[in-house]
C-alpha positions in Angstrom: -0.8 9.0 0.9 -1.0 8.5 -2.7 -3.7 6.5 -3.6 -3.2 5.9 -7.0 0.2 3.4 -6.0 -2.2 1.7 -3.4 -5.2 1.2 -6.2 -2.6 0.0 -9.1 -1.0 -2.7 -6.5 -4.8 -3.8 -5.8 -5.0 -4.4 -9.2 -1.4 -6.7 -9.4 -3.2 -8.9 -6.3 -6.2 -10.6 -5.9 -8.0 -10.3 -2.8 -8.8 -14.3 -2.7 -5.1 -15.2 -2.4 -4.3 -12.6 -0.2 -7.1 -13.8 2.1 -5.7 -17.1 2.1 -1.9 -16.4 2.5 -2.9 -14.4 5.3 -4.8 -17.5 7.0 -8.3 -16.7 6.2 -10.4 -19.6 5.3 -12.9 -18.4 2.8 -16.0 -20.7 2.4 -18.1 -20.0 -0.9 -21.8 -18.6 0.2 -23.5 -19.1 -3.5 -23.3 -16.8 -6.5 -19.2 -15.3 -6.5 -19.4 -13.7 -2.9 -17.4 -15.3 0.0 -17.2 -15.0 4.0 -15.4 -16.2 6.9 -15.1 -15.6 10.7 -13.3 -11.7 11.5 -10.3 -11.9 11.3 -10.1 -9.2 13.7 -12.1 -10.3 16.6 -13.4 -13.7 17.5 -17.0 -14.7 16.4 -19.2 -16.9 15.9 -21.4 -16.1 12.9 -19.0 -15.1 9.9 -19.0 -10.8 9.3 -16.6 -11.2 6.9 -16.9 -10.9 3.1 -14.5 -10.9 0.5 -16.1 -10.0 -3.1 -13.6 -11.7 -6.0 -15.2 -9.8 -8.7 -15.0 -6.5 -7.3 -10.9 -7.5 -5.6 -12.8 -6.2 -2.3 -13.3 -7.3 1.1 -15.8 -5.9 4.0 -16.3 -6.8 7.8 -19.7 -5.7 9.2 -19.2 -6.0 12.7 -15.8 -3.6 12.2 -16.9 -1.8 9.7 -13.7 -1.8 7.9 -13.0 -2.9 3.9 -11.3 -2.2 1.1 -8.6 -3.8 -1.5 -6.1 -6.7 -1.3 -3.7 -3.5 0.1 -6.2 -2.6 3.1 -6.4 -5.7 4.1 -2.9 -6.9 4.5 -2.7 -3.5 6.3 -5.1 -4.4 8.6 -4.1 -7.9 9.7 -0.6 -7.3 10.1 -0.9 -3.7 11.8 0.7 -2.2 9.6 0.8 0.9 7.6 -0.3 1.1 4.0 2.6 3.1 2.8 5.1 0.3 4.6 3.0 -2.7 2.1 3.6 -0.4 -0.8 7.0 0.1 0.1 7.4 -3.2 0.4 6.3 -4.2 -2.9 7.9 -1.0 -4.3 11.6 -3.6 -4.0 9.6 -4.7 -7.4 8.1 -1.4 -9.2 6.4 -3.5 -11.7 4.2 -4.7 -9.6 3.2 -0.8 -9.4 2.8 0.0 -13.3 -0.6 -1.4 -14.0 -1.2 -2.8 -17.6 -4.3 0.0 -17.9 -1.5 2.6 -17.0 0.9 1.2 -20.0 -2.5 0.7 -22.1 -3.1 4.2 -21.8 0.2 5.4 -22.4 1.0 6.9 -19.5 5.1 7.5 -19.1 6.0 4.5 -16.7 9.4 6.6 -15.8 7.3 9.1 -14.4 5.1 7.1 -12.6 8.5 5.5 -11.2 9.8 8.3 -10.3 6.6 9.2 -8.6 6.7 5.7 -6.8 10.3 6.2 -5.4 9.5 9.8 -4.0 6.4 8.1 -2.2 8.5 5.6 -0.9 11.6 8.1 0.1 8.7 10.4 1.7 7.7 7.2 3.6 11.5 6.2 4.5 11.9 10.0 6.0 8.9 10.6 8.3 9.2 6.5 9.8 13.3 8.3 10.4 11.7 11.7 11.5 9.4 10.0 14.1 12.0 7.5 15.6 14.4 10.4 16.4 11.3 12.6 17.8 11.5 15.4 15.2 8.8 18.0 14.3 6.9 17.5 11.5 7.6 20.9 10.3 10.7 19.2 9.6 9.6 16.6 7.7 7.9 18.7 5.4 10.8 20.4 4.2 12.6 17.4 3.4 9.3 16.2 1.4 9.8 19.6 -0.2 13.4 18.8 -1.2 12.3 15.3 -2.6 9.4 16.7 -4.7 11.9 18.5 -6.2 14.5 15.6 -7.7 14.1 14.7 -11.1 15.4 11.1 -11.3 15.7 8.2 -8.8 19.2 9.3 -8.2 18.3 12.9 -7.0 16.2 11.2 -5.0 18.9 9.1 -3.7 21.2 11.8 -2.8 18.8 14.1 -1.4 17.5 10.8 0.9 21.3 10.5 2.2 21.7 14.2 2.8 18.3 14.4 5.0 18.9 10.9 6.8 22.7 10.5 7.1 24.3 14.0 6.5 26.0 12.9 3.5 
């Protein structure tokens, strides 16, 4: 998985909101940390902590943290590279303002962002249809290769529709 997309969409949310909008009801515990009851298992002493200046979240009793990313991952069952996908409909969101700050070529990064997603797109196909994963690693191969989004788009048809 590539990290970096999942760490510049952490930065785009705050893990606060996405606590709440997910239904967890954060209570403040003094200083800037907050908890609530798992929202993985019941309980009744609250495991859960959220840490708004570090956009991070940890549950003690599951042993399991991480960004705003992570955690919509883990309450919803479902995989990371599906949330960035998701939010990839709006590649902004991806291009963090220290990426731009630094100067870093937001076309590449783009185009890094849609072969993620297209990599993504081709082994949830590959596994529905039972193929090997030898498989999906040459069609990775084929995407690494495109230069633009619309490579990508025509190599995407040709592995997952024969066009």
């Amino acid at each position: 998985m590539n990290r970096s997309l999942e760490q510049n969409l952490d930065k785009q949310l705050k893990i606060v909101t996405v606590a709440a909008q997910l239904g967890i009801e954060l209570l403040r515990t003094g200083g800037s940390m907050m908890e609530a009851l798992c929202p993985f298992h019941d309980e009744n002493t609250p495991s859960f902590k959220v840490y708004p200046e570090n956009n991070t979240w940890h549950t003690f009793c599951c042993n399991k943290g991480g960004g705003p990313v992570r955690l919509i991952s883990e309450v919803r069952g479902t995989p990371v590279e599906q949330i960035i996908q998701k939010f990839s409909g709006n590649l902004s969101l991806l291009v963090s303002r220290d990426a731009l700050a630094a100067k870093v070529d937001t076309r590449e990064f783009v185009l890094d962002a849609n072969k993620y997603v297209a990599c993504a797109q081709i082994r949830t196909a590959y596994q529905r249809q039972g193929r090997s994963v030898e498989d999906a690693e040459a069609a990775y191969e084929e995407i690494k290769k495109s230069n633009s989004s619309e490579e990508i788009m025509v190599v995407l048809r040709k592995i997952l529709y024969n066009k």
